[in-house]
C-alpha positions, 0 to 999 in steps of 0.5 A: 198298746199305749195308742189312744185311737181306738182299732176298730173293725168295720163289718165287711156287709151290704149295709145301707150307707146310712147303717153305721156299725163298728166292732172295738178291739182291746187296742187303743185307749188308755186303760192298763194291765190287765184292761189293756187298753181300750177296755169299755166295761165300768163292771170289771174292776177297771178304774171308772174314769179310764173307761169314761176316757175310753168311751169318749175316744171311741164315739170322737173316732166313730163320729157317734151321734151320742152316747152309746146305750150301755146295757146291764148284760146278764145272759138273757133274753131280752131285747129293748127298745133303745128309744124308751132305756136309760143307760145301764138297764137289764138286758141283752140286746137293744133295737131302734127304729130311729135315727141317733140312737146307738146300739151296743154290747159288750162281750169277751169271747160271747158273740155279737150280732148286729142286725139291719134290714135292707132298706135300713130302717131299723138295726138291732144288737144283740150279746149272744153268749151259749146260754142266751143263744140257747135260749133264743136271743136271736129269734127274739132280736129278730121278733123285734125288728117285725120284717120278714128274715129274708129282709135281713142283714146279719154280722156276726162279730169277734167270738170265741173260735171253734177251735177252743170253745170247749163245752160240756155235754150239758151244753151240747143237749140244750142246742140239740134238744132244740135243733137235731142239726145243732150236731153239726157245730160240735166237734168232740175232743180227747177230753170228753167234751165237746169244741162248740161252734158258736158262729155255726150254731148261730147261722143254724138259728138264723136259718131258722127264721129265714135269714141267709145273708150272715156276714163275719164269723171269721175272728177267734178272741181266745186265739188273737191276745194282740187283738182282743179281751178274752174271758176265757182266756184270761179270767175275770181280770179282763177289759170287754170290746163293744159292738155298736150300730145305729141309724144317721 
């Protein structure tokens, strides 16, 4: 992983040209072990001005028109507008209505939802962990955006797979309490717990307001080491990909 041009993946989505959108890798920067190498989080015990290298690599590769909004992501709820924050602010996902303003979260085995609508006037992202997708993150991104979801495009990005998301029954009651057909994303396991699906139960909430037009869904960080951070998999010692779109 000594490349310094960034591995990106572009969503595979009927996006309007002018919606750019981007998910990173772990490949192609310059951090080390164990942030090896295109870690994009400053949160994670990296050293600073590797991770500033890295960001700069990834907006000269994307042809970004600016600095990304980086947000303070703690699991919650909350969305804002990317046109009225400063880098760093508290929340979970961010929206705009203009052009130039660049989206982006960050995750490590969490989900990534990029939103557009399908005249591309307006995009949102969104860091959709269980507890924020428990919660209702996406009803909120959705509630931003202010058309009807049949209006709307989703990607889901690179997540932790149904595979090996193992999760307690206290997970499985919070997305059943809500959603009876939540079930269907949870498989049990030989060890008393639950295999939780987390693109599932996303498309499930998506459903919910209207939206059927769910592109991705098909990555697992956990399993791919090659290709991705994995919180799970490799502890607090670990890098965060970046999920990015905006308006040109």
């Amino acid at each position: 992983m000594t490349s310094t041009k960034p591995d990106l993946i572009q969503p595979n989505w009927p996006a309007p040209p002018h919606v750019r959108a981007y998910a990173t890798t772990r490949s192609g920067g310059g951090s080390i072990f164990p942030y090896d190498s295109l870690n994009l989080a400053k949160h994670v015990g990296d050293d600073d001005a590797l991770v500033q290298r890295n960001r700069q690599l990834l907006i000269q590769e994307i042809n970004g028109p600016a600095e990304p909004i980086w947000l303070s992501q703690v699991h919650g709820i909350e969305v804002v507008a990317a046109d009225a924050v400063v880098p760093g602010v508290t929340a979970d996902g961010s929206y705009t209505l203009q052009a130039g303003k660049v989206c982006a979260v960050l995750t490590a085995d969490c989900l990534p939802v990029l939103m557009c609508d399908r005249q591309g006037t307006r995009v949102v992202a969104v860091h959709a962990g269980w507890r924020g997708l428990a919660a209702g993150i996406l009803e909120v991104a959705v509630s931003k955006l202010a058309v009807p979801g049949s209006e709307l495009l989703v990607w889901l990005g690179p997540a932790i797979g149904p595979q090996v998301f193992e999760v307690g029954d206290e997970v499985y009651q919070q997305f059943v309490a809500v959603d009876s057909q939540a079930t269907q994303a949870f498989t049990p396991n030989a060890r008393g717990r639950w295999l939780a699906d987390i693109y599932t139960l996303a498309r499930q909430r998506l459903a919910s307001r209207g939206i059927h037009e769910v592109y991705g869904g098909d990555f697992c960080t956990y399993s791919d080491s090659e290709r991705f951070f994995s919180y799970r998999r490799d502890g607090k010692a670990t890098g965060r990909m970046a999920s990015l779109i905006w308006l040109n």
